[in-house]
VMD Tcl script that builds the backbone (N, CA, C; Angstrom):
set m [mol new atoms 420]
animate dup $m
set s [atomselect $m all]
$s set {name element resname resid chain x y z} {
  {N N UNK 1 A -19.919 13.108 86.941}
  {CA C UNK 1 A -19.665 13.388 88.341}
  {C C UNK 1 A -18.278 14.014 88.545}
  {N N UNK 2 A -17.210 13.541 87.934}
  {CA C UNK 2 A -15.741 14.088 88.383}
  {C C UNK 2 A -15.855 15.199 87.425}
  {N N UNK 3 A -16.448 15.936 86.847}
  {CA C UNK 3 A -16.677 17.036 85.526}
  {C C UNK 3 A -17.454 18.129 86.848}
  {N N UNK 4 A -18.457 17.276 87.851}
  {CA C UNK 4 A -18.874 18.177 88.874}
  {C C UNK 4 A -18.089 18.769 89.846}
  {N N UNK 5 A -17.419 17.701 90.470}
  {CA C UNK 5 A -16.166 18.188 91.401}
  {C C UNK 5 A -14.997 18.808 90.961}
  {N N UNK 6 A -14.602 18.758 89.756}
  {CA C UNK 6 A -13.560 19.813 89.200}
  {C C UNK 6 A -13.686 20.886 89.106}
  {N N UNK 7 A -15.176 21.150 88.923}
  {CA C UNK 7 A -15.819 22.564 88.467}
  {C C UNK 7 A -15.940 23.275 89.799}
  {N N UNK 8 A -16.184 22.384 90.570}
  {CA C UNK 8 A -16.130 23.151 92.104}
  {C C UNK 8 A -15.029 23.467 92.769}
  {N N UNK 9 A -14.399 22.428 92.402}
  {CA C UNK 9 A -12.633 22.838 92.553}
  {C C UNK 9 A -12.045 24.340 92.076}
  {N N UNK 10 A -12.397 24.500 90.820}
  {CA C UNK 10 A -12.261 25.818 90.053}
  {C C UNK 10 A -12.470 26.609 90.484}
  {N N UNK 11 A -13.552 26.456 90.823}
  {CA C UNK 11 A -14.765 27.945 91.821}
  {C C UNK 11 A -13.872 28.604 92.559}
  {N N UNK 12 A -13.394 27.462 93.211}
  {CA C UNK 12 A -12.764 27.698 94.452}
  {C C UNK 12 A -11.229 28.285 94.215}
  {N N UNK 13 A -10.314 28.144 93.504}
  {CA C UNK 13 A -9.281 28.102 92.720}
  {C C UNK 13 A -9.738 29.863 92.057}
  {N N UNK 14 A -10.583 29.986 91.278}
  {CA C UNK 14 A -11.310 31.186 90.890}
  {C C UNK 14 A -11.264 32.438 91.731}
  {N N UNK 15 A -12.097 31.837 92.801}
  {CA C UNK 15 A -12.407 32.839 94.043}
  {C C UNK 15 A -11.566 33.091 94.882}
  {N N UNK 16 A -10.555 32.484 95.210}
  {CA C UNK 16 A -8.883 32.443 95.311}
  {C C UNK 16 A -7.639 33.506 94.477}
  {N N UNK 17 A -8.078 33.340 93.554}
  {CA C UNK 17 A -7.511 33.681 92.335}
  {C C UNK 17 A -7.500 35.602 92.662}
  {N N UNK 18 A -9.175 35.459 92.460}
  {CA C UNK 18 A -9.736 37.132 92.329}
  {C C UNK 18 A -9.478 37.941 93.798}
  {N N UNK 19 A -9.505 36.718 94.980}
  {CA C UNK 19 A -9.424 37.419 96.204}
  {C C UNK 19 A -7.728 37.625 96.504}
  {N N UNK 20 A -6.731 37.432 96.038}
  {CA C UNK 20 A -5.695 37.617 96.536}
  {C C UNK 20 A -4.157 37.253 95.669}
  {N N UNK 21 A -5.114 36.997 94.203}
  {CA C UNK 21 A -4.032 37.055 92.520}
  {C C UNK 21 A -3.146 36.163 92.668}
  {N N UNK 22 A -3.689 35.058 93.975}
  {CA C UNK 22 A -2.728 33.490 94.209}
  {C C UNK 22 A -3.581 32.427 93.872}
  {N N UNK 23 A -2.872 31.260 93.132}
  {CA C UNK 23 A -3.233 30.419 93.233}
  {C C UNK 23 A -2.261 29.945 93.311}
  {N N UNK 24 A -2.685 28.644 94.791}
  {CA C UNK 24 A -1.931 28.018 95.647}
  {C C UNK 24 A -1.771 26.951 94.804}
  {N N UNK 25 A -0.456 26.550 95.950}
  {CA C UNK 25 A -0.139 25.033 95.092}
  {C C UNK 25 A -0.954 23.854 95.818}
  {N N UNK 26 A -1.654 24.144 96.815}
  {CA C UNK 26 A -2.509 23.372 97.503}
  {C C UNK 26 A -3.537 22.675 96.480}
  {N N UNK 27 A -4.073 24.245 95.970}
  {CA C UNK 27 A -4.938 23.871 94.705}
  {C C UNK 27 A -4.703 23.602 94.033}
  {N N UNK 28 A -3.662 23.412 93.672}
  {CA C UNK 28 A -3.283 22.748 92.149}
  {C C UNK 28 A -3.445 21.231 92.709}
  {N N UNK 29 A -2.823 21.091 93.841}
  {CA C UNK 29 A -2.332 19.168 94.179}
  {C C UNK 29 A -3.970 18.990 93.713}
  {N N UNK 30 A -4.808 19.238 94.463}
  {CA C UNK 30 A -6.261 18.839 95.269}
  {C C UNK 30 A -6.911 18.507 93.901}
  {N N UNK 31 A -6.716 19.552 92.582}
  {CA C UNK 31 A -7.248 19.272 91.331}
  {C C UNK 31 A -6.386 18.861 91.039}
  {N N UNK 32 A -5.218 18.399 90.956}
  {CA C UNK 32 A -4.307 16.911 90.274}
  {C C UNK 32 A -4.833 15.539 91.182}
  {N N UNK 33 A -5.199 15.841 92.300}
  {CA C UNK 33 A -5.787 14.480 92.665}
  {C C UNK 33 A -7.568 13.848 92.524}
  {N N UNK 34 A -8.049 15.339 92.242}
  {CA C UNK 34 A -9.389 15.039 91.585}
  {C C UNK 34 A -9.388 14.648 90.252}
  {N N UNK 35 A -9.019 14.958 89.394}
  {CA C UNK 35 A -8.309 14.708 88.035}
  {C C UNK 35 A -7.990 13.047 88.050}
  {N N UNK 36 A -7.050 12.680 88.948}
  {CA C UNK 36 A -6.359 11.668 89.161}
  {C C UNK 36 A -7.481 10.381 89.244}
  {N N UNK 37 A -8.292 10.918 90.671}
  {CA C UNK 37 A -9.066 9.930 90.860}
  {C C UNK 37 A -10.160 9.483 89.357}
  {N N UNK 38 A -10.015 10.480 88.625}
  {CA C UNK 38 A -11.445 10.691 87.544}
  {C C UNK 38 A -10.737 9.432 86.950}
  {N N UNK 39 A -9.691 9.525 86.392}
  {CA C UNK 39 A -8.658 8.672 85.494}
  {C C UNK 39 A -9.028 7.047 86.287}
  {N N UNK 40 A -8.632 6.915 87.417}
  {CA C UNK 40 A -8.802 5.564 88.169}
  {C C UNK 40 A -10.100 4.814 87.539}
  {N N UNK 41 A -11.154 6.010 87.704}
  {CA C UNK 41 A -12.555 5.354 88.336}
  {C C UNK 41 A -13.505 5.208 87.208}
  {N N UNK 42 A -13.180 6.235 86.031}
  {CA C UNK 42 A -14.327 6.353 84.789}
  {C C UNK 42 A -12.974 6.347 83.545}
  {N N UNK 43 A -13.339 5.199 82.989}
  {CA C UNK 43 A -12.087 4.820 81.484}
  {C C UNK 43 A -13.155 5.588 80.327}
  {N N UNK 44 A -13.819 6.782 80.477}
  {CA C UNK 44 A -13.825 7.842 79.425}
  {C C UNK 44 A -12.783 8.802 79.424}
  {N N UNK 45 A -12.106 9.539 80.772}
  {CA C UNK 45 A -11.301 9.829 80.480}
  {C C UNK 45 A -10.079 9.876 79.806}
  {N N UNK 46 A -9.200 10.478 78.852}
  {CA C UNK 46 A -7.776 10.057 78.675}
  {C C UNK 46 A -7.078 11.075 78.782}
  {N N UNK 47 A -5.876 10.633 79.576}
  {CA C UNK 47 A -4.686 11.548 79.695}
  {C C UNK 47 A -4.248 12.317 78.179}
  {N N UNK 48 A -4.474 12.631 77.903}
  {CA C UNK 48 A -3.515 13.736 77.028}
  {C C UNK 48 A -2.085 14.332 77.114}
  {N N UNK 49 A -0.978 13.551 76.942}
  {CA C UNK 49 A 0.151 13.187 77.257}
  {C C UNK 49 A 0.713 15.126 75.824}
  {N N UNK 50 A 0.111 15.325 74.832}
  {CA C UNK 50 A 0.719 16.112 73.644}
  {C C UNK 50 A -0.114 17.403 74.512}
  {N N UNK 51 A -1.001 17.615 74.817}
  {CA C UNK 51 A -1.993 18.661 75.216}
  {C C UNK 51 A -0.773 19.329 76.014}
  {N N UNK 52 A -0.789 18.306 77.445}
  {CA C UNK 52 A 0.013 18.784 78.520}
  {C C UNK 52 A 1.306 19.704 77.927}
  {N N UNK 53 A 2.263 19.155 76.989}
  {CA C UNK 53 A 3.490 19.599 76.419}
  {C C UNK 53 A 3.538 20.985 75.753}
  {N N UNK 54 A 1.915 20.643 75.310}
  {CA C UNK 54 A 2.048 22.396 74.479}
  {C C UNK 54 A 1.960 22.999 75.405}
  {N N UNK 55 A 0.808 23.054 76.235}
  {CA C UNK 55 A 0.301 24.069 77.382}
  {C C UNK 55 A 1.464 24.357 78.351}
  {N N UNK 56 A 2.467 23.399 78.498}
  {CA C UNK 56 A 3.392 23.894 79.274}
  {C C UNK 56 A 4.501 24.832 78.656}
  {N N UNK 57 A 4.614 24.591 77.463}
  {CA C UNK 57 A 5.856 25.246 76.817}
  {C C UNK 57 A 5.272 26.604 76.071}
  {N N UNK 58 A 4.041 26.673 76.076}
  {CA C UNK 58 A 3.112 28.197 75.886}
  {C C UNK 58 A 3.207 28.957 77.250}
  {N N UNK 59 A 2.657 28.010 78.460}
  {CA C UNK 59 A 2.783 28.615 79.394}
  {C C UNK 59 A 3.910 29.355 80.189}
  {N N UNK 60 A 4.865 28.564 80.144}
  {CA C UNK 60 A 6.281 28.607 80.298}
  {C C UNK 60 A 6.909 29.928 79.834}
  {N N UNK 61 A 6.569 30.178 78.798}
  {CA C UNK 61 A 7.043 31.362 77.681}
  {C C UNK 61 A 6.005 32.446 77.976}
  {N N UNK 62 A 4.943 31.856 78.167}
  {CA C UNK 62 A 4.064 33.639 78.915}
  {C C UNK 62 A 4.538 34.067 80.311}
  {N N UNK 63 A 4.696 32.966 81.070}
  {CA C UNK 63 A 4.985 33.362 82.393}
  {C C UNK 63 A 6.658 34.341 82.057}
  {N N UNK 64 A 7.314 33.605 81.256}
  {CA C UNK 64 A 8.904 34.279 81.357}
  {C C UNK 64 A 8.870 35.891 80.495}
  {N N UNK 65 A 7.875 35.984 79.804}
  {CA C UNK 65 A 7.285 37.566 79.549}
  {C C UNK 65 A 6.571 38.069 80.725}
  {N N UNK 66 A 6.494 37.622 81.197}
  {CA C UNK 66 A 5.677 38.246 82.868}
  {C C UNK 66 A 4.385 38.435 83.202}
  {N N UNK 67 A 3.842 37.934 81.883}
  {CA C UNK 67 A 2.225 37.838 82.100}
  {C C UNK 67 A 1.226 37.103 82.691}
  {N N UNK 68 A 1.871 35.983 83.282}
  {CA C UNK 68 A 1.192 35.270 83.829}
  {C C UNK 68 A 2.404 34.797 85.024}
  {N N UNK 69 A 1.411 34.235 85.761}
  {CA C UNK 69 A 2.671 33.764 87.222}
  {C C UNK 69 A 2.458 32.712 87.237}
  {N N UNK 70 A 3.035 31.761 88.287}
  {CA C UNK 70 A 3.657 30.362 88.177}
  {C C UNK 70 A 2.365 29.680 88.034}
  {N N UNK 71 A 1.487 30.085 89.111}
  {CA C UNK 71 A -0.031 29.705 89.141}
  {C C UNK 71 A -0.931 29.235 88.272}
  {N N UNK 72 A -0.737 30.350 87.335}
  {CA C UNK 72 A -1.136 30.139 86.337}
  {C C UNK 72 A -0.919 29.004 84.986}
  {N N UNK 73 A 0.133 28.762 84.915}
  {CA C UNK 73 A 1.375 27.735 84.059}
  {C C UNK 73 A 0.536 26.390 84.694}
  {N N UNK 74 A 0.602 26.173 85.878}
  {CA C UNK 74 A 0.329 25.111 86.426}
  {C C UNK 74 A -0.966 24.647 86.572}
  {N N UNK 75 A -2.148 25.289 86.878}
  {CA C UNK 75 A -3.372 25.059 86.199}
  {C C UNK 75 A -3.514 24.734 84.740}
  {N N UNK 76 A -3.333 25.791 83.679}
  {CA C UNK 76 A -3.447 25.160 82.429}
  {C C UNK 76 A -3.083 24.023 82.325}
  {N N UNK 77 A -1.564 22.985 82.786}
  {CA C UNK 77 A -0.993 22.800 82.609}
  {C C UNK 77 A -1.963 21.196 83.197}
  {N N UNK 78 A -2.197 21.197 84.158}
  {CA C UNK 78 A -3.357 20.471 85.043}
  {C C UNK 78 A -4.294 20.237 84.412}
  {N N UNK 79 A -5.247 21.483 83.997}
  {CA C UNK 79 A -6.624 21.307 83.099}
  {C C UNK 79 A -6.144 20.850 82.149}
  {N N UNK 80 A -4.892 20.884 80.855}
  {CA C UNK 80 A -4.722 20.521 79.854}
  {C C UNK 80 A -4.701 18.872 79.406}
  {N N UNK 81 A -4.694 18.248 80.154}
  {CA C UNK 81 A -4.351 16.918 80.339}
  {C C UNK 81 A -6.182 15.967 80.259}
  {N N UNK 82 A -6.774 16.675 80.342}
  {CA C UNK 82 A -8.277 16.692 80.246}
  {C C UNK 82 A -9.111 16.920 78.561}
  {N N UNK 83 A -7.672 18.154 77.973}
  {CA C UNK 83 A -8.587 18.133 76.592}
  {C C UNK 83 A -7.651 17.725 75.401}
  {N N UNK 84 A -8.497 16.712 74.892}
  {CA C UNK 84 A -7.934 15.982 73.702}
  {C C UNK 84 A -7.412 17.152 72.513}
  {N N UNK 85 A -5.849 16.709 72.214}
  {CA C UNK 85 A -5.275 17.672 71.680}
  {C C UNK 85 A -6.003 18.060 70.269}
  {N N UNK 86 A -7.489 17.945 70.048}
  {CA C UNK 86 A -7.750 18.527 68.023}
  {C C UNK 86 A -8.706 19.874 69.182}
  {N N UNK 87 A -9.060 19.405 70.302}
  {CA C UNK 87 A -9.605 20.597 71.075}
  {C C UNK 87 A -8.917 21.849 72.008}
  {N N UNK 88 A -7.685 21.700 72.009}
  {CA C UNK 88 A -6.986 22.342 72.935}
  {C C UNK 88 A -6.409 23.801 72.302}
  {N N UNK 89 A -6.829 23.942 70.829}
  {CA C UNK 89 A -6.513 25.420 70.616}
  {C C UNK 89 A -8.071 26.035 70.851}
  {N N UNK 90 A -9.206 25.317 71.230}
  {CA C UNK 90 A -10.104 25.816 71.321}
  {C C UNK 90 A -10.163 26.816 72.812}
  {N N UNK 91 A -9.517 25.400 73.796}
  {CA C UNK 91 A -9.583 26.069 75.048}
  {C C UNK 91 A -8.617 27.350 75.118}
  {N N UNK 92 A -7.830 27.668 74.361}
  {CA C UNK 92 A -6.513 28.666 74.187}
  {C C UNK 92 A -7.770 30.129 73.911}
  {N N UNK 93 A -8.482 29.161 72.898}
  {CA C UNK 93 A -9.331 30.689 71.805}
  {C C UNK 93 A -10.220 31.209 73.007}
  {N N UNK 94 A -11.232 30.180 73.946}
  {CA C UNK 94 A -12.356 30.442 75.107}
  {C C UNK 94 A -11.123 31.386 76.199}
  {N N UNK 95 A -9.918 30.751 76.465}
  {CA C UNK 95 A -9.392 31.599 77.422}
  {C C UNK 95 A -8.779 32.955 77.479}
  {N N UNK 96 A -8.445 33.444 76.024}
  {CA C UNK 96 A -8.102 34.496 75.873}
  {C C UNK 96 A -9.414 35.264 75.520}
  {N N UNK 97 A -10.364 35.013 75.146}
  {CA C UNK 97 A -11.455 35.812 74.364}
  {C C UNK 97 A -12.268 35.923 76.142}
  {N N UNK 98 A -12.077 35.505 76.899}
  {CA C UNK 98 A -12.474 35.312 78.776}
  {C C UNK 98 A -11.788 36.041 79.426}
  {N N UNK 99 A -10.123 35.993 78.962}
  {CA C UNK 99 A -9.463 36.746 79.723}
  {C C UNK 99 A -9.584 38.565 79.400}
  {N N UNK 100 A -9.697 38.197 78.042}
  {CA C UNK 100 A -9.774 40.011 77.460}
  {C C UNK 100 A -11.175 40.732 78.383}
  {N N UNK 101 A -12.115 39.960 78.139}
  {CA C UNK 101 A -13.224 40.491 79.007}
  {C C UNK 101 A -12.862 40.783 80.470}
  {N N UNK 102 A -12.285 40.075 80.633}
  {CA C UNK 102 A -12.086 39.971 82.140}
  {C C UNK 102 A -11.036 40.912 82.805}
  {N N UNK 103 A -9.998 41.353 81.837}
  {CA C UNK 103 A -9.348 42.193 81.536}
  {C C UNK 103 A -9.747 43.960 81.343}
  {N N UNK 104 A -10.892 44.078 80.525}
  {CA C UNK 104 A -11.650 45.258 80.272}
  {C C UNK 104 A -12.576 45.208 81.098}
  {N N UNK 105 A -12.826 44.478 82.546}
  {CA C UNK 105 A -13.781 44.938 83.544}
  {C C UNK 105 A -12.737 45.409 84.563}
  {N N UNK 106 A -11.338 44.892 84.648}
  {CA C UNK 106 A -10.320 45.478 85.464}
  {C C UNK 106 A -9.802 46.901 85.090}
  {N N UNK 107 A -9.828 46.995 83.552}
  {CA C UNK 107 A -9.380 48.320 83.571}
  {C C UNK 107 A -10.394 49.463 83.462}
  {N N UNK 108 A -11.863 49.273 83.246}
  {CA C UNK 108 A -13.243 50.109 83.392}
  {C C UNK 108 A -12.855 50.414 85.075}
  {N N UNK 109 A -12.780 49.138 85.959}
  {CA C UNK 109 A -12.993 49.674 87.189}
  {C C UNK 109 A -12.127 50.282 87.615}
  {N N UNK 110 A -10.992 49.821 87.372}
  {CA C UNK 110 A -9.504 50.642 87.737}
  {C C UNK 110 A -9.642 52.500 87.276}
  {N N UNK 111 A -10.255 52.719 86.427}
  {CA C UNK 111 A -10.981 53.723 85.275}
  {C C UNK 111 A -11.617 54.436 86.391}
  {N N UNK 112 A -12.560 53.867 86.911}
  {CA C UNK 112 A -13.332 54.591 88.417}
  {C C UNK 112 A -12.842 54.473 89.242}
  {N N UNK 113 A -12.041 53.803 89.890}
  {CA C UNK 113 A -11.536 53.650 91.206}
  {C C UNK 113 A -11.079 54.965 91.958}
  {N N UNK 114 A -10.763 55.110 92.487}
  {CA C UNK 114 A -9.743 56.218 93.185}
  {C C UNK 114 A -8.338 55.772 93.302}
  {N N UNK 115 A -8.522 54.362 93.944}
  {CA C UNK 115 A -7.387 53.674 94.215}
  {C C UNK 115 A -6.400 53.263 92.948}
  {N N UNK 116 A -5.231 53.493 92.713}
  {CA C UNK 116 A -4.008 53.502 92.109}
  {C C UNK 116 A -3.609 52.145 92.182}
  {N N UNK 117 A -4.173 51.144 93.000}
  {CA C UNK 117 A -3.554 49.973 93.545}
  {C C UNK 117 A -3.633 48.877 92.560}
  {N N UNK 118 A -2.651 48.358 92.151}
  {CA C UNK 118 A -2.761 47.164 90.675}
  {C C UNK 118 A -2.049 45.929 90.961}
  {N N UNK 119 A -3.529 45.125 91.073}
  {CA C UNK 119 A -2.930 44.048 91.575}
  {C C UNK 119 A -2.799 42.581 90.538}
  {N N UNK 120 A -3.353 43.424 89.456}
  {CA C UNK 120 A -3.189 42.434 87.950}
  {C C UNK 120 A -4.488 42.144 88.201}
  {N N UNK 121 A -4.834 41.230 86.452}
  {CA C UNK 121 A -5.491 40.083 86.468}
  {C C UNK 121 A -5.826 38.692 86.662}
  {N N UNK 122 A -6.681 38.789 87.533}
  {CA C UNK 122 A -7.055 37.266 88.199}
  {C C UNK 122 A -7.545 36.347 86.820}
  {N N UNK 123 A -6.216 35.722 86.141}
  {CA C UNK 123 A -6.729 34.993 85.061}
  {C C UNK 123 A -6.311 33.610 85.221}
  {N N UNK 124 A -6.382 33.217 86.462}
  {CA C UNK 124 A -7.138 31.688 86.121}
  {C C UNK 124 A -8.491 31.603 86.506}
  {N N UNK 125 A -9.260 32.903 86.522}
  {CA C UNK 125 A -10.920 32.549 86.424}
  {C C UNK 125 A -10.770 32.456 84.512}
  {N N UNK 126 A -10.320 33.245 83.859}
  {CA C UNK 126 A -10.377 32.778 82.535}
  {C C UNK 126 A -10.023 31.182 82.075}
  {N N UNK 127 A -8.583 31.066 82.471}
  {CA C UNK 127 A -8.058 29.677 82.605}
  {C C UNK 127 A -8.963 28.561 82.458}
  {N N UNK 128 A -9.556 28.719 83.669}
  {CA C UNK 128 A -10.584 27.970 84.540}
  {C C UNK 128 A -11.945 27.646 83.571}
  {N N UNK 129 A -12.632 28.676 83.133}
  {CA C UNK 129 A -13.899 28.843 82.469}
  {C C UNK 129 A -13.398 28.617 80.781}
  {N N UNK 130 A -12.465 28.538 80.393}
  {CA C UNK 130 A -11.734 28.219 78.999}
  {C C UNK 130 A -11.642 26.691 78.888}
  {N N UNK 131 A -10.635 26.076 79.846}
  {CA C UNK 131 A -10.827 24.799 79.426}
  {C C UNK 131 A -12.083 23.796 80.522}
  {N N UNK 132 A -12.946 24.730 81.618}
  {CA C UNK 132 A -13.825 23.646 81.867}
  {C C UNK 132 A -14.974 23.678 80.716}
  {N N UNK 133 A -14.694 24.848 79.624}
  {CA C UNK 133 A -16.077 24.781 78.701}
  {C C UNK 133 A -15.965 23.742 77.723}
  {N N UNK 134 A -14.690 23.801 77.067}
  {CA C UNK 134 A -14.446 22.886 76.291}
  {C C UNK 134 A -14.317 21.174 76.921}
  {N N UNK 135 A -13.603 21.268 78.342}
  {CA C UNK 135 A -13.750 19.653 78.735}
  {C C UNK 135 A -14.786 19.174 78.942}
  {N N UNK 136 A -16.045 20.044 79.411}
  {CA C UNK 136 A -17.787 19.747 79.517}
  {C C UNK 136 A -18.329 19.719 78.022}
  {N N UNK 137 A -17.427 20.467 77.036}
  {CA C UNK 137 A -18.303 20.119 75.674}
  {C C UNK 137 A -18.159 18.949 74.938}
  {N N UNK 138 A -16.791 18.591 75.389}
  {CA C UNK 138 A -16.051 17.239 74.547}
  {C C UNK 138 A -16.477 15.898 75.383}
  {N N UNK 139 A -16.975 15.892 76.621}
  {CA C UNK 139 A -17.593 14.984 77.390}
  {C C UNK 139 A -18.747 14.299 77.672}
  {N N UNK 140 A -19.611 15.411 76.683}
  {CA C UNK 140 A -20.854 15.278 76.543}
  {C C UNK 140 A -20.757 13.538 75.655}
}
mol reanalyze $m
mol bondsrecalc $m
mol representation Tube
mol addrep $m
């Protein structure tokens, strides 16, 4: 059930993401407190205290190359705490091999466009679909 409402959380976080290359900090709280409640209510979960540390200090260091924005740092950083660290270079491998795709449909269309206008990649739909695959696979 809290594996359902996160995922909808995402969606939303996603569709956010693609409509306007923000993700709020609203959304981040709302999935730190869905997250939160999961932890309270179902003792399958576990915090991942080493996960969180990498993902932040990877993230940290992409954002300060300029590739990613704060938004971004802070989701991983959120979702990471969800995947047990022997799985968390997996979610790294699903999010970049998500983002590249996702990446080569921005620059095909940019390719046709007329419009010049670059507003980056919306990659916490990668983010997003990287570590909810792996936290739905390891949960099973």
């Amino acid at each position: 059930m809290e594996i359902a409402v996160i995922s909808v959380v995402l969606l939303w976080i996603s569709y956010t993401d693609i409509q306007s290359r923000i993700i709020s900090n609203n959304a981040i709280v709302i999935l730190m407190m869905c997250i939160s409640f999961g932890f309270v209510f179902n003792d399958s979960l576990s915090f991942n205290i080493l996960s969180l540390g990498i993902t932040f200090a990877i993230g940290i260091s992409i954002y300060a190359m300029g590739f990613w924005g704060a938004g971004d740092v802070k989701l991983s950083c959120v979702l990471s705490v969800l995947v047990p660290f022997e799985h968390l270079f997996s979610s790294y491998y699903y999010m970049v091999i998500l983002g590249g795709v996702i990446s080569l449909f921005y620059l095909i269309k940019s390719m046709i466009s007329t419009s010049k206008h670059d507003d980056g990649i919306p990659y916490g739909v990668a983010i997003s679909l990287g570590f909810i695959s792996v936290i739905f696979s390891t949960s099973l």
